[in-house]
N, C-alpha and C positions, 0 to 999 in steps of 0.2 A: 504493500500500500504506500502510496506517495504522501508525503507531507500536506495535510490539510492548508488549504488556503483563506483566510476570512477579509472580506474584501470589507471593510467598513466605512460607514458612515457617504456611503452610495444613494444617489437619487435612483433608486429602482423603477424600471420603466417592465411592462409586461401587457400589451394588449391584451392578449388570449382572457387573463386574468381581468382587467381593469387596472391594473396594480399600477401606482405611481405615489411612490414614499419614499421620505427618505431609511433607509435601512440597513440593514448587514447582511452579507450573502455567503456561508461556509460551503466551500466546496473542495471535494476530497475527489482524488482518482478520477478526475474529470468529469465529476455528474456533483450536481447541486444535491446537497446534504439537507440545507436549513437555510430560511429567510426572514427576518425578523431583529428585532430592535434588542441590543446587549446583548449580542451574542460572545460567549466568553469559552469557546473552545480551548481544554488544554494542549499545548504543544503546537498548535497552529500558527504559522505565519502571517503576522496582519499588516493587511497594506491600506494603506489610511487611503479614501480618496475624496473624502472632501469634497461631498456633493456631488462630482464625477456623476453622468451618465451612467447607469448600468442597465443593459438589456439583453435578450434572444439576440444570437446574432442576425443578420438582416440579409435579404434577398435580393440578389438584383436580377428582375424578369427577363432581362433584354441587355447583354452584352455581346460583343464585337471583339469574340475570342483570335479568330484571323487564321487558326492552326485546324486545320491545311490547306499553305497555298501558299500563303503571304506573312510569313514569318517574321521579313522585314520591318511590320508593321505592328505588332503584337503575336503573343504566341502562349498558351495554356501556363506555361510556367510565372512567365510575368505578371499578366494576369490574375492568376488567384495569389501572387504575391501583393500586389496592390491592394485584391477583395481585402486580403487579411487584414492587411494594416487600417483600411478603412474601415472595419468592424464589420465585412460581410462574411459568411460562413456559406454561400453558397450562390452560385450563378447560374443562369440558364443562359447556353451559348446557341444564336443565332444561327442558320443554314448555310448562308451565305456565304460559304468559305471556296475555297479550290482544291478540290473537285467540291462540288454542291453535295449538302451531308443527305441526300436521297436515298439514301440504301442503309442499311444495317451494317455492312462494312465500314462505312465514312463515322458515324455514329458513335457504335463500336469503339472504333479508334480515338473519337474525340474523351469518350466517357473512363477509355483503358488509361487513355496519355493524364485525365485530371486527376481521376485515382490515385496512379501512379508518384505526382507528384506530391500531391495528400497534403496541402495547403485549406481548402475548400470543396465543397461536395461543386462539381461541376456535370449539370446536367443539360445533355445536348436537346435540343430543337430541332427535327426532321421537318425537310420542306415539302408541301401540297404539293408538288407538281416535279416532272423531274428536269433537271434543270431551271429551277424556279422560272420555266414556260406560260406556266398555266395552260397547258395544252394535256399531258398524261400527266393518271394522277404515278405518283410516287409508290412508294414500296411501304405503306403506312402501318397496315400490318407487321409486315414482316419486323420493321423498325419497333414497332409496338412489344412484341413478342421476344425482342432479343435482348443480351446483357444491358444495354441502357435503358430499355425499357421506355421508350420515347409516349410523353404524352402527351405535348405540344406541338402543334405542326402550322406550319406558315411560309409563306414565300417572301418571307423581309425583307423590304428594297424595293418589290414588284407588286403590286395590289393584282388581285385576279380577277381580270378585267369578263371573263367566260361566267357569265351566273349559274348557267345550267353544270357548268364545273364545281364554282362552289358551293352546290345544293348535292351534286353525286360527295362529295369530300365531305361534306356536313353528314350526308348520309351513313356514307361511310362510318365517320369516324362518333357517330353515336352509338354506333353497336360495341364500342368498346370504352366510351367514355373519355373518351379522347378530343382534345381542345383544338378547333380551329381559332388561330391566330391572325387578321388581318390587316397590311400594310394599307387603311383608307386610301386608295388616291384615285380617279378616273383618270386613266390616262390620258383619255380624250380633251377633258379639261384642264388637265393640269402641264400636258406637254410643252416643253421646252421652257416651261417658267420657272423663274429663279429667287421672285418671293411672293409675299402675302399680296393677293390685289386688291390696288384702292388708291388711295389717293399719292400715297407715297409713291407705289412702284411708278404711278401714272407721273409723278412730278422727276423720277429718278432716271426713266426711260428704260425701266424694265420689268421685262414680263412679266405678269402673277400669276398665281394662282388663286383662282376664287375658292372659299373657305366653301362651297359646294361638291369641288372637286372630290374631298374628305366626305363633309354629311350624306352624297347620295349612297356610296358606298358602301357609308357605317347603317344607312335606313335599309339600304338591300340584304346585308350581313343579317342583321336583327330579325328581318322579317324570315328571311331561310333560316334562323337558329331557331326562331318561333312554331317553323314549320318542320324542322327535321328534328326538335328536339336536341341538338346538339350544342355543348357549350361553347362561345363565343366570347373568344379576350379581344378588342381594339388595341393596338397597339403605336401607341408615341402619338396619340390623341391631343390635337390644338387649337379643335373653335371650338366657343358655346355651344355653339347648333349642336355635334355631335356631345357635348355633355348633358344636353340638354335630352338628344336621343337614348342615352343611355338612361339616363336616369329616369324616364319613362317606361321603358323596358323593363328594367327591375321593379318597377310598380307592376307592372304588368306579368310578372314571375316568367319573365325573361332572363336563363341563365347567361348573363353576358356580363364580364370584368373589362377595366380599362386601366392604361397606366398611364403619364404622361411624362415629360420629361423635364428636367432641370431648365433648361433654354427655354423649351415653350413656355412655361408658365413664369418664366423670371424677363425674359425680354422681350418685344416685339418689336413692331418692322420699320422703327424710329432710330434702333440701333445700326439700322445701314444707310442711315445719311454717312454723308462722307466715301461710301463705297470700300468700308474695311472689310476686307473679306475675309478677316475672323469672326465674324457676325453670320457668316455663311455655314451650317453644319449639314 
């Protein structure tokens, strides 16, 4: 057994619970022992932390693992080295790598390589379509069924522009409980633009994209999750309109989650006057 550890005098944070006090957390051999106020363990090491944060570690739904393909750019080791330090305990890595994680092989390999490194639980993301096409569906099953045990599927980067696609996928992937994920965009309205449209892009001279692009998409999704019973995440969700759709939905006992992101919801399309194209993600 390893030396007890007592974290004291911690701002404990615990959704699941409601929990948010200030308190002491004793933990032995890597599993929480005891939670609560004077905790006076013999022999335990105490690390004062003075109102410090303490929580679950935390999730991040949508990361841009990069391995395989583009190594250059991020890679599973770095990666869950970073999660760790910024208090995540677990990722789910997006499809969009090279080769496209479509198969059980690519998967496989992404979920053996996080393992292996054993920083953070890293759970892959198998894509809808093969080649994130949207043309054939993917090997979702098989993906389902194998050592990663994929239950998220999505074509990140590519909204699936095919309905009668995303209702066979939806179908599909209710027989097993299995989460369609989708990138909102109509291609048709959103091609070749480079931001938000309106009055800016129109004074900046460049193209938008109407925050329609997104809501038709997220109202098609809802309505085929509606109908095939299949659960439905939005993914990097950024107008009202589609928060508004969601949150209708789940009045409605629409299984459908949405996440959004650090930039969308901290800056908007004011940040590209001047034309920095660090404003651009």
């Amino acid at each position: 057994m390893t030396q007890a550890r007592l974290f004291a005098g911690a701002r404990v944070i615990d959704p699941a619970s409601g929990r948010d006090e200030v308190s002491d957390v004793l933990v032995a051999d890597g599993v929480v022992q005891a939670v609560g106020r004077g905790l006076e363990p013999a022999g335990a090491e105490v690390i004062d932390l003075d109102g410090a944060l303490l929580g679950p570690g935390l999730v991040d739904l949508h990361t841009h693992l990069r391995e395989p393909g583009r190594e250059d750019e991020e890679d599973i080791a770095s990666a869950s080295a970073a999660a760790a330090a910024g208090g995540y305990t677990a990722l789910c890595a997006m499809p969009n790598t090279d080769p496209v994680a479509d198969s059980a092989a690519v998967v496989e390999k992404v979920w053996a390589r996080g393992h292996s490194v054993g920083l953070v639980d890293v759970i892959p993301a198998g894509a809808l379509s093969r080649g994130l096409r949207g043309v054939e569906m993917a090997d979702l099953g098989e993906m389902a069924r194998g050592r990663a045990q994929v239950r998220l599927f999505t074509d990140d980067g590519h909204g699936v522009q095919d309905t009668l696609f995303a209702r066979r996928a939806m179908e599909y992937l209710s027989g097993f409980d299995g989460i369609y994920a989708e990138h909102c965009e109509d291609a048709s309205l959103a091609g070749g633009g480079q931001m938000h449209e309106g009055e800016r892009s129109m004074a900046l001279g460049l193209r938008g994209i109407p925050a329609e692009a997104e809501e038709l998409m997220a109202a098609r999704d809802i309505a085929l999750a509606k109908l095939t019973g299949c659960r439905l995440h939005l993914l990097h969700i950024s107008t009202a309109g589609t928060v508004d759709l969601v949150r209708r939905a789940k009045a409605e006992g629409v299984v459908v989650t949405a996440e959004a992101t650090p930039h969308h919801f901290t800056l908007t399309d004011a940040a590209l006057e001047g034309y920095d194209p660090n404003a651009k993600v």
